[in-house]
MARSE-31740 format. One record per residue (C-alpha): residue in one letter; x, y, z; residue number from 0. Coordinates in steps of 0.25 Angstrom, whole numbers, plus 5000, padded with zeros to 4 digits. Example, Ala and Ser with C-alpha at 12.3 -4.5 7.8 and 13.67 -1.06 7.14 Angstrom:
! residues 2
REC  type  east  north    up  seq
REC     A  5049   4982  5031    0
REC     S  5055   4996  5029    1
! end
This chain:
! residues 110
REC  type  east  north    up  seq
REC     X  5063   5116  5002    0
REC     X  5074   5108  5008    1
REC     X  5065   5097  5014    2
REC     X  5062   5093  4999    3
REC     X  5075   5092  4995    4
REC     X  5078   5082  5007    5
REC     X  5068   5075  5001    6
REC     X  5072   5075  4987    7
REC     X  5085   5070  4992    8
REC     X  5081   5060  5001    9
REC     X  5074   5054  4990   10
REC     X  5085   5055  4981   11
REC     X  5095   5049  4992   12
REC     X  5085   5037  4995   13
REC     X  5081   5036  4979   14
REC     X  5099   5034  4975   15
REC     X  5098   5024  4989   16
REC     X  5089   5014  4985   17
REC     X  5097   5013  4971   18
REC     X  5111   5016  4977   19
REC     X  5112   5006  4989   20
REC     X  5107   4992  4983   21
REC     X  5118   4995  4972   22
REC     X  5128   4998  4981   23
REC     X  5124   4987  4991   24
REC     X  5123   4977  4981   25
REC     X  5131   4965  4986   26
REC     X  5122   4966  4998   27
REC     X  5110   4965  4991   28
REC     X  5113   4954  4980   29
REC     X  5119   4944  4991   30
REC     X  5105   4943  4997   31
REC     X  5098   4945  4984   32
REC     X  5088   4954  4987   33
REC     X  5093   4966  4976   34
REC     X  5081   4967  4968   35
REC     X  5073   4965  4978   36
REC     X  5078   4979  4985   37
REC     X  5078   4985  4972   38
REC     X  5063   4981  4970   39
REC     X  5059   4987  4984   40
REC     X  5069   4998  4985   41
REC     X  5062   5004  4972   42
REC     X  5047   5003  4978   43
REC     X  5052   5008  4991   44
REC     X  5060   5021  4984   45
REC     X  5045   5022  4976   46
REC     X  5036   5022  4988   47
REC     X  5045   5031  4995   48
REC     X  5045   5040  4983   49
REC     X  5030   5041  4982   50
REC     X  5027   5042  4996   51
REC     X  5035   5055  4997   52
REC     X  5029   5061  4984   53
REC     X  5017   5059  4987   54
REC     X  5014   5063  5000   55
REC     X  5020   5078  5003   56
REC     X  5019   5087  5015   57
REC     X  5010   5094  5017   58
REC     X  5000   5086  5009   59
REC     X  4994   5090  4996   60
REC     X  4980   5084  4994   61
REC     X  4983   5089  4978   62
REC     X  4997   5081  4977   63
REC     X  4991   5069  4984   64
REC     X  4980   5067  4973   65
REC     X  4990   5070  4963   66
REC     X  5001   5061  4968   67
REC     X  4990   5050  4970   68
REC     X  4983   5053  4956   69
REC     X  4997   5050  4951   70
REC     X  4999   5038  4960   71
REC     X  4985   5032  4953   72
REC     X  4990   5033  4939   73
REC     X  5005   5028  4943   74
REC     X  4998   5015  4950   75
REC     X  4990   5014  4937   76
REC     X  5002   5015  4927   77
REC     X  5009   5007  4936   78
REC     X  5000   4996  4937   79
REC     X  4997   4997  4919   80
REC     X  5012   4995  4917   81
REC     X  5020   4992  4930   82
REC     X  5031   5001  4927   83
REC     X  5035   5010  4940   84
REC     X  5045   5019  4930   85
REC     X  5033   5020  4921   86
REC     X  5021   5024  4933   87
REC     X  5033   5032  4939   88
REC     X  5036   5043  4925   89
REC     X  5022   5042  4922   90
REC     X  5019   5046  4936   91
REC     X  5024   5058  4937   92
REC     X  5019   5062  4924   93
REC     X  5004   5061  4927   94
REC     X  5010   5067  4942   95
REC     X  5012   5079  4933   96
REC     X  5001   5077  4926   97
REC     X  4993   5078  4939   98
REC     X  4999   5091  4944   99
REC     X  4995   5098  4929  100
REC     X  4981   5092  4931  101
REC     X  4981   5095  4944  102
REC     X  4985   5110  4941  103
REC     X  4976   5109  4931  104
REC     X  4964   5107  4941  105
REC     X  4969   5118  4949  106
REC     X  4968   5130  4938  107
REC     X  4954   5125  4933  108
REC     X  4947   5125  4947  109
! end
């Protein structure tokens, strides 16, 4: 229970970094220029580092893969129609929902 909180925090900790430290550090960054650009991969960096640790879990749940990747197909999908990560982000977890219900769903029927 207390390795899942260390989690949580770290991802807290690392989520208030990449936001904290380029404003506090701002001088630096605008003297070369390259804020926006950070900004631009800081936010795909905290992203892929987001979706690698909730996707893959230990010890590895075959039901939670095809869940997580059924919900990766249709965030890639309302991604590509409307190019909005906020968008594919909210609707994602609401059809990751909508998998687990169905997914339960299947379970009591067979």
């Amino acid at each position: 229970m207390l390795k899942n909180y260390i989690v949580i925090f770290a991802v807290a900790a690392g989520t208030y970094l990449t936001r904290y430290l380029p404003i506090h550090y701002r001088e630096r960054f605008e003297t070369t220029g390259r804020l926006d650009e950070f900004f631009t991969y800081s936010s795909t960096a905290l992203i892929s580092a987001l979706f690698i640790t909730a996707f893959v879990s230990v010890p590895v749940d075959p039901e939670a893969l095809l869940r997580g990747a059924l919900t990766l197909f249709f965030v890639s999908l309302i991604y590509k129609k409307w190019r909005n990560l906020g968008l594919s982000v909210i609707l994602g977890v609401g059809i990751h929902l909508l998998n687990g219900y169905v997914f339960d769903w299947f379970k009591n029927i067979l």
